[in-house]
Structures are given as C-alpha cells and as structure tokens.
C-alpha positions as CSV (number, residue, x, y, z in Angstrom):
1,X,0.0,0.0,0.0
2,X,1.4,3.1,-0.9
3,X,2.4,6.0,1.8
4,X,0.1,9.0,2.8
5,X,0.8,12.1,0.5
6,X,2.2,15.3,2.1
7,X,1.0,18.4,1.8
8,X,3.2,21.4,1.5
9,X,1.8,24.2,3.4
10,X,4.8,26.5,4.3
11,X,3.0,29.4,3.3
12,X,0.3,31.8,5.2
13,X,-2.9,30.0,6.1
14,X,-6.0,29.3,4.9
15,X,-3.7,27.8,1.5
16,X,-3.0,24.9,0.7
17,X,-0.4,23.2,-2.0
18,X,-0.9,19.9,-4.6
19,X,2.3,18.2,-6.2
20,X,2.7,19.8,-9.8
21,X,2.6,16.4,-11.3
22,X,-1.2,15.8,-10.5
23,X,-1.5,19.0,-13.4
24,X,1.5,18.2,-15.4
25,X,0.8,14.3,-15.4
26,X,-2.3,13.0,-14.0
27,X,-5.1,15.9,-15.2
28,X,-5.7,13.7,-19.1
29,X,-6.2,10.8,-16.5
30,X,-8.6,11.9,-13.6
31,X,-10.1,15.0,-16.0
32,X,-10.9,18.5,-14.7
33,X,-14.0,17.0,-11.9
34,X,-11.5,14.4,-11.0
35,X,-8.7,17.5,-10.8
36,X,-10.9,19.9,-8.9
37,X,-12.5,17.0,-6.5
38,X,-8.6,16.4,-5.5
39,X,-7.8,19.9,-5.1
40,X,-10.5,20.0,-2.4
41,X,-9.1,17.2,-0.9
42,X,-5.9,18.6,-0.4
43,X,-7.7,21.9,0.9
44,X,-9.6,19.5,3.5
45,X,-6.2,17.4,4.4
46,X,-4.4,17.2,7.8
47,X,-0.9,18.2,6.9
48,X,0.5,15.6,8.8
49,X,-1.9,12.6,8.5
50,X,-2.8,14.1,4.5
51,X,-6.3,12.6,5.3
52,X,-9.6,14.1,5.5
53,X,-13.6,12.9,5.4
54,X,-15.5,15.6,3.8
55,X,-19.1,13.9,2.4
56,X,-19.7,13.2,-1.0
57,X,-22.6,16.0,-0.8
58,X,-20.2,18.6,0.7
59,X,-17.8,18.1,-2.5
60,X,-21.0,18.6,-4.8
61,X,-21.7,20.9,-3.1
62,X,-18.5,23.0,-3.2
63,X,-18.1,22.0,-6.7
64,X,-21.5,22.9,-8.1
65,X,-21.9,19.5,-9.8
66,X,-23.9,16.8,-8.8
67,X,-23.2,13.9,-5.9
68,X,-22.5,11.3,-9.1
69,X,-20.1,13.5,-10.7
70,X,-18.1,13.4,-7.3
71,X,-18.3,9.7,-7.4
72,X,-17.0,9.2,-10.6
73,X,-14.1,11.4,-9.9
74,X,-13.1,9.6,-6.7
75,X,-13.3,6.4,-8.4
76,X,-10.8,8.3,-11.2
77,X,-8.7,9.4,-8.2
78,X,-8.3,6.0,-7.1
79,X,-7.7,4.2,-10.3
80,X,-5.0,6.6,-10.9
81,X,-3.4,5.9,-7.3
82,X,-3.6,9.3,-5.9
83,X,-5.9,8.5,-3.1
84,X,-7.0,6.0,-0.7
85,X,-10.8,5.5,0.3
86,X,-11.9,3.9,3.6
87,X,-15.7,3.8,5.0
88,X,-16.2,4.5,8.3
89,X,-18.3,2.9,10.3
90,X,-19.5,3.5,14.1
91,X,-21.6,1.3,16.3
92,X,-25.1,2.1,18.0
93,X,-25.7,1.9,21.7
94,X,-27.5,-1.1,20.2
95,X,-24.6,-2.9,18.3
96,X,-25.1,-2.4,15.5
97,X,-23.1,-1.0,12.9
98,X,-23.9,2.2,10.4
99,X,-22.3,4.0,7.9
100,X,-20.9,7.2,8.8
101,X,-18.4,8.6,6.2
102,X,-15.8,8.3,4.4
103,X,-11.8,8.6,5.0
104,X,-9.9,9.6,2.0
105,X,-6.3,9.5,2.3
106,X,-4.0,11.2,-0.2
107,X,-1.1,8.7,-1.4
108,X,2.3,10.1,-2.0
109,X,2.6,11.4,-5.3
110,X,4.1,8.9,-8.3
111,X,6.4,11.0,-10.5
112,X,5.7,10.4,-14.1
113,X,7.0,13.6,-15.4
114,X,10.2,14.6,-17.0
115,X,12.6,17.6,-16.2
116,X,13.4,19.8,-19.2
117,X,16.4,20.8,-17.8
118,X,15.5,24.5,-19.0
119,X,13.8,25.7,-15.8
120,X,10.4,25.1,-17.4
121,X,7.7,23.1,-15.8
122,X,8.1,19.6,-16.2
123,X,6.8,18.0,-19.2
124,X,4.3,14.8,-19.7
125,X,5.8,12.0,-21.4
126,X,4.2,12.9,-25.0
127,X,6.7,16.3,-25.1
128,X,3.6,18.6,-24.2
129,X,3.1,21.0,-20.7
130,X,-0.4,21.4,-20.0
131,X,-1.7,24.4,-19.8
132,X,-2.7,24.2,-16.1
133,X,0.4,22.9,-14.7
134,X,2.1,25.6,-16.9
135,X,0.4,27.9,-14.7
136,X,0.8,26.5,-11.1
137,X,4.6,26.7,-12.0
138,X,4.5,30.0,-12.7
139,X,3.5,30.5,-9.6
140,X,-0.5,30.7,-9.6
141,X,-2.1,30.1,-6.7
142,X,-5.5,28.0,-6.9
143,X,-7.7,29.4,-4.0
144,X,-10.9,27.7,-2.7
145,X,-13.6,29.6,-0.9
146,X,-13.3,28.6,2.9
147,X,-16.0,26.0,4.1
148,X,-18.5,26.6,7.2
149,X,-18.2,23.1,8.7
150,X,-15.1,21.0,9.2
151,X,-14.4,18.8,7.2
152,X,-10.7,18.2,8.2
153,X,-9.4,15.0,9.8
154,X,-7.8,14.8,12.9
C-alpha cells in the first residue's frame, strides 16, 4: 500500500499546495472534476496525516456539480493511485453497525513527469506541458472559498 501524500503548506494560512505532477501528469487521467475533487481534498487534508472525510454531498456541493459527478471522480482518483478511500463505520448503543463517512487518504505522489532541464515546468511524457500545470509553475495560486463546517481529519 502506498504511503500517505504530504502536503506542503509553508506558506500563510488558509492555503494549501498539490504536487505539480497531478497538473502536469495526471489531469488527461482523472479529468478537470477528478482534478478539482482532489484539489479540495488537499484543501480539506491534515498536513500531517494528509487525510480528510468531507461527504460526498459537501464536495458537490462546493463543486457545483452533482453527488454522481463526485463519485465518478473519486473512483478516477483512485484508479490513478492518488488517493485511498476507507468507509467509516460507528456502532449504536445497540450494536449495531452504520455507515458514517468516508476517510480519503492522499497517497504520495508517483512522479511520471520529465525535467526539461530548462527551468520550465516539467513535461508529460508525449513532449507537451499542460496548460494548467504551466500555470501553477509559474507561480498561480488556486484558491478555494473557505468552508463553514469542518471537514478536516484529525
């Protein structure tokens, strides 16, 4: 199983980083809903435990798409190895078990990419640098409107 991702947040708060490769390498993969559902993922993460549990109807939400659009993008996320999903359950006074959410992990980051060697972003293995990882390296900052409940693991 592969390690938790870390997340770089050296910066002010209320920001948050991802790895340029999930732009650079990963974005043809897990599309843009698969992109934006990990980017609030990453917003949600516990810097050291890089996991968080917000629900599937929080990330619609947020996202402005519907709950199946979310679904299908986690499912991307996980095909592609970027994250790790594990329900959570609790038990009743009674016993029994229920459903109560889920934990999604982020994985450390596989790096697919190839230096130029000419101080330009990285480049995918077809020659090409997608647009949006052209811009995170030059220094963009994707910001997220901040959320009302917390969704943040421990």
């Amino acid at each position: 199983m592969s390690e938790p991702g870390h997340i770089r947040d050296y910066r002010e708060p209320n920001h948050f980083w991802a790895d340029n490769e999930i732009a650079d390498t990963y974005l043809s993969q897990i599309g843009i809903y698969g992109f934006a559902v990990y980017m609030l993922l990453c917003r949600y993460a516990n810097r050291q435990t890089a996991q968080c549990f917000p629900s599937i109807p929080t990330l619609a939400d947020q996202l402005g798409v519907s709950e199946p659009t979310v679904k299908k993008a986690l499912k991307q996320l996980v095909e592609a190895g970027l994250i790790r999903i594990t329900r959570r359950f609790e038990e009743t006074p009674e016993g029994k078990k229920v459903y109560k959410s889920n934990l999604y992990t982020l994985l450390a980051v596989q790096k697919k990419s190839q230096e130029t060697g000419n101080g330009r972003a990285p480049v995918t293995g077809n020659g090409r640098t997608p647009g949006v990882g052209n811009l995170i390296a030059q220094g963009w900052v994707i910001r997220l409107p901040r959320v009302g409940k917390s969704a943040r693991g421990g």
